[in-house]
C-alpha positions as CSV (number, residue, x, y, z in Angstrom):
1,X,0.0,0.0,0.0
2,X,1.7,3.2,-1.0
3,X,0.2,5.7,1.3
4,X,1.1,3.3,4.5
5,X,3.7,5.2,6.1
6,X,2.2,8.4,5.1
7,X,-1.0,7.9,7.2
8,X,1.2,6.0,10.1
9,X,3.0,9.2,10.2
10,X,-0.6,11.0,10.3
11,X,-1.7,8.7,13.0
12,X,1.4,9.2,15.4
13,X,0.9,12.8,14.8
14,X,-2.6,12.5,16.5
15,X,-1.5,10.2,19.1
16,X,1.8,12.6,19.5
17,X,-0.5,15.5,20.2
18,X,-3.2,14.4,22.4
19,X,-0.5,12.6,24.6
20,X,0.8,16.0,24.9
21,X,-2.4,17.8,25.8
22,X,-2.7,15.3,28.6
23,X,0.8,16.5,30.0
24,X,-0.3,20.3,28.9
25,X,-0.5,21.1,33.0
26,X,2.8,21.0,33.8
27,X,4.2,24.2,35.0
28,X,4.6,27.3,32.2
29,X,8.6,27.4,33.5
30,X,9.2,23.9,32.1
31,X,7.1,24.4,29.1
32,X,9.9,26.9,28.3
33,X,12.6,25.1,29.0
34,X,11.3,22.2,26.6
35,X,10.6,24.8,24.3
36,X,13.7,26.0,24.0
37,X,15.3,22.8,24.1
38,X,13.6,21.9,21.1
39,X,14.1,24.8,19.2
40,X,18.4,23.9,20.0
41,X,17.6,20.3,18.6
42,X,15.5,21.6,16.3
43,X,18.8,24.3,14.8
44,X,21.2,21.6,14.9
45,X,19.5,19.7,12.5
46,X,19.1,22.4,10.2
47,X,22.9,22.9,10.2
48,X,23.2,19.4,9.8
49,X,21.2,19.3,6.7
50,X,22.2,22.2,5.3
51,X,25.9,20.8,5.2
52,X,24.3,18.6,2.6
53,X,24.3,20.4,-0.4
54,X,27.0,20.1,-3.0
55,X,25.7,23.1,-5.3
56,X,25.5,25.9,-2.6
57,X,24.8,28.7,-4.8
58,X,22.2,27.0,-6.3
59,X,20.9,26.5,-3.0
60,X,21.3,30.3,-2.4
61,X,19.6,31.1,-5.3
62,X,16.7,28.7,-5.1
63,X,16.1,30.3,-1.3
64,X,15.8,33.8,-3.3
65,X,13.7,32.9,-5.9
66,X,11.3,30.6,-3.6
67,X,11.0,33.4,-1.0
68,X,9.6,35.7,-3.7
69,X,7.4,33.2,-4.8
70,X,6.4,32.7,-1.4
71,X,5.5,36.0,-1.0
72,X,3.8,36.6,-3.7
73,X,1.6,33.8,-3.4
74,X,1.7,34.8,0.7
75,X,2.0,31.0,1.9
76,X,2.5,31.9,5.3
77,X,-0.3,34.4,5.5
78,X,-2.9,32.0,4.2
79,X,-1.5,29.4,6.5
80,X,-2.6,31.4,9.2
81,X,-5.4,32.1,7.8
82,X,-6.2,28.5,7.6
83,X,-5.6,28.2,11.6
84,X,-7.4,30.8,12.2
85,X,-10.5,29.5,10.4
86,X,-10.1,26.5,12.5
87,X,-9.9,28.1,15.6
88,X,-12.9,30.5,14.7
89,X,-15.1,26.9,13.9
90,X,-13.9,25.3,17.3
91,X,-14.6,28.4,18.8
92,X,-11.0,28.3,20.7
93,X,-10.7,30.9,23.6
94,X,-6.7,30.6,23.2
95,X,-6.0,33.1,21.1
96,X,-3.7,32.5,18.2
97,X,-2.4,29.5,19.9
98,X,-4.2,26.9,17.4
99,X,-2.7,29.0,14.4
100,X,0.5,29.1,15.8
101,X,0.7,25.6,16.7
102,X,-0.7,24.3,13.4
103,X,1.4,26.3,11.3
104,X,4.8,25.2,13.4
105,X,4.4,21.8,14.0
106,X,3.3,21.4,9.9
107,X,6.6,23.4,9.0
108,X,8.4,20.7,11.3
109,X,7.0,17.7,10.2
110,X,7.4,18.6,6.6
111,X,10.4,20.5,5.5
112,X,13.0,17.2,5.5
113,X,14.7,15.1,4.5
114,X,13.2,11.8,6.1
115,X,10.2,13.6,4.5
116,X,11.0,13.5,1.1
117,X,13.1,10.6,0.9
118,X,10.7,8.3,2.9
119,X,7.8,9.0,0.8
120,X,10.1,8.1,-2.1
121,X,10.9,5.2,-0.9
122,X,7.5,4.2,-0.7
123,X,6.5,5.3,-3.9
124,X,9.7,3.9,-5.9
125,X,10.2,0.9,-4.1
126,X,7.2,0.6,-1.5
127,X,9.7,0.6,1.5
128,X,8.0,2.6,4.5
129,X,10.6,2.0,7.2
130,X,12.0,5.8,6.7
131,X,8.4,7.4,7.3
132,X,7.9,4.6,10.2
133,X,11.1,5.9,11.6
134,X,10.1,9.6,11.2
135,X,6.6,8.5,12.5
136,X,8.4,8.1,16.0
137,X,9.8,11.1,16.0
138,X,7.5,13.1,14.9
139,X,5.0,11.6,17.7
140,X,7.3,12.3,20.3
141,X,7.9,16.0,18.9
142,X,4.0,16.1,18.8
143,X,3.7,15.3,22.5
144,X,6.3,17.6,23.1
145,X,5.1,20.8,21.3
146,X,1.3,20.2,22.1
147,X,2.3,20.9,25.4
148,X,3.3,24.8,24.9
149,X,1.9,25.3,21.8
150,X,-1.8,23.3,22.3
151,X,-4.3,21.4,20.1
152,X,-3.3,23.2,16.9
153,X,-0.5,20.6,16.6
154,X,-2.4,17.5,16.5
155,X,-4.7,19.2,13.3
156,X,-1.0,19.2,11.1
157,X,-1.6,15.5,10.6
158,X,-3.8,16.9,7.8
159,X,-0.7,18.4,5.9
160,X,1.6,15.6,6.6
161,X,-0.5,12.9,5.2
162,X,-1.5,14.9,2.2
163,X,2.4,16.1,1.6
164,X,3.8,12.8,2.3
165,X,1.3,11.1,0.3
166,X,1.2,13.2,-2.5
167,X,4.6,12.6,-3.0
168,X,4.5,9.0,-2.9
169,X,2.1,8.8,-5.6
170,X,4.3,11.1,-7.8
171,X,6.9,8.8,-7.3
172,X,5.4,6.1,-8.7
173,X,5.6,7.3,-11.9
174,X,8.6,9.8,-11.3
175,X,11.1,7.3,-11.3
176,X,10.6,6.1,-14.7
177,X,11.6,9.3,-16.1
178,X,14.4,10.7,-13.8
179,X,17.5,8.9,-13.7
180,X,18.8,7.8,-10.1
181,X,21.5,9.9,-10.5
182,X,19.9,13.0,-10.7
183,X,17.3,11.9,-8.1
184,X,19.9,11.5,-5.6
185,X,21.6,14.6,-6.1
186,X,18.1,16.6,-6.1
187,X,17.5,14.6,-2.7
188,X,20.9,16.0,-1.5
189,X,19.7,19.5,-2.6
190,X,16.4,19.7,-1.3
191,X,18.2,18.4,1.7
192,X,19.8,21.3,2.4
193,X,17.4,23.7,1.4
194,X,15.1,22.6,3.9
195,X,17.9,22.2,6.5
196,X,18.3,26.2,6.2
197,X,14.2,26.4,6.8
198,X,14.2,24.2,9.8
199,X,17.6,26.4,11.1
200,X,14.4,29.0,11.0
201,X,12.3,27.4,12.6
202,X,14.5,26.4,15.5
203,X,15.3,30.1,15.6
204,X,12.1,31.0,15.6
205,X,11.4,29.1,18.9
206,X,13.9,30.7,20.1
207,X,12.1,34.0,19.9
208,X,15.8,35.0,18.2
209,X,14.4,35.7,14.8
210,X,11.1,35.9,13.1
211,X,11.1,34.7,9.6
212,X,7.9,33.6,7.4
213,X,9.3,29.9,6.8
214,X,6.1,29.1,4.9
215,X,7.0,31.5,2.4
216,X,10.9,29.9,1.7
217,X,8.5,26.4,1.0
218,X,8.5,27.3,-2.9
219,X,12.7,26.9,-2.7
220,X,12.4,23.5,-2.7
221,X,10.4,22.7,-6.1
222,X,13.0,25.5,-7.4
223,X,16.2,23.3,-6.5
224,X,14.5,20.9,-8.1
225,X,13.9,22.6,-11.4
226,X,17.5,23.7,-11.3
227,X,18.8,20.0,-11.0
228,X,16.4,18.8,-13.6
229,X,17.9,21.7,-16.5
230,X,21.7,21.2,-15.1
């Protein structure tokens, strides 16, 4: 089944988040220390994959290009958006906290490499033990950010099937007109585009920076592009 470890993921996700809003009472001083623990982790596995990339002006470039594109189509705006229609129809009293945890944990659990390459793998090859591997650790991340940033996390599962999915049934038919070459360079690539994007999201947790991380999303189809007429 192709979409199997894209709705395990989904399902750990759920489970993740509401494990989380049963610890949700523990006191708001170590909320932000896990917090900011995470957002550490979270920056040295953006470095990590960033390191990846063999092209890095390419990557540089694709980051500039995808940002306008991102702000033109204003991603992270209509993310928002999105959480805040959700919050408006369960009637939430927290504020933006459903927005802000929807839009973070879906930037987590998507920008990646296990990601990208998992749901390859189980498009290509029908392997799912890369997105069963990032299905535990994105359900103990879930736990974890449900418990500062609320119920808005567990409702990402909807953007991580869909992403994961979609891209699994691309690859079914992807692979018969990419060589692997090039499909393991791109991987490499993409890699470290979205290493720079989680850097910014760690930072962001961190309250250090700021940045619309939704809106660099676009970077990564651009790398892409780039491989595919080098």
């Amino acid at each position: 089944m192709v979409l199997l470890g894209a709705l395990v993921n989904g399902v750990s996700v759920i489970v993740g988040s509401l494990l989380g809003r049963m610890l949700q009472r523990i006191p708001d001083s170590l909320k932000d220390t896990i917090m900011k623990a995470m957002g550490l982790a979270i920056i040295i596995l953006g470095i990590q994959m960033g390191m990846k990339s063999e092209h890095y002006l390419l990557v540089i470039i694709s980051l500039v290009v995808g940002g306008i594109a991102g702000e033109v189509i204003a991603i992270d705006h209509r993310l928002n958006q999105l959480g805040s229609w959700i919050e408006s129809k369960a009637g939430s009293s927290q504020g933006n906290g459903i927005s802000q945890g929807f839009v973070t944990a879906t930037l987590v659990f998507v920008i990646g490499a296990m990601a990208i390459v998992g749901s390859l793998d189980s498009g290509i090859r029908g392997n799912h033990d890369v997105l069963f591997t990032k299905s535990i650790m994105d359900g103990v991340i879930a736990a974890i950010l449900a418990t500062t940033l609320g119920i808005g996390v567990l409702l990402s599962f909807v953007p991580v099937v869909l992403y994961e999915g979609g891209i699994a049934l691309f690859a079914t038919q992807v692979h018969r007109f990419v060589p692997d070459e090039l499909m393991n360079q791109s991987i490499n690539e993409m890699t470290s585009v979205g290493g720079i994007m989680i850097l910014g999201i760690g930072t962001n947790l961190l309250g250090i920076t700021r940045i619309k991380i939704a809106n660099l999303i676009p970077a990564i189809l651009v790398i892409v592009i780039i491989m595919y007429l080098m």
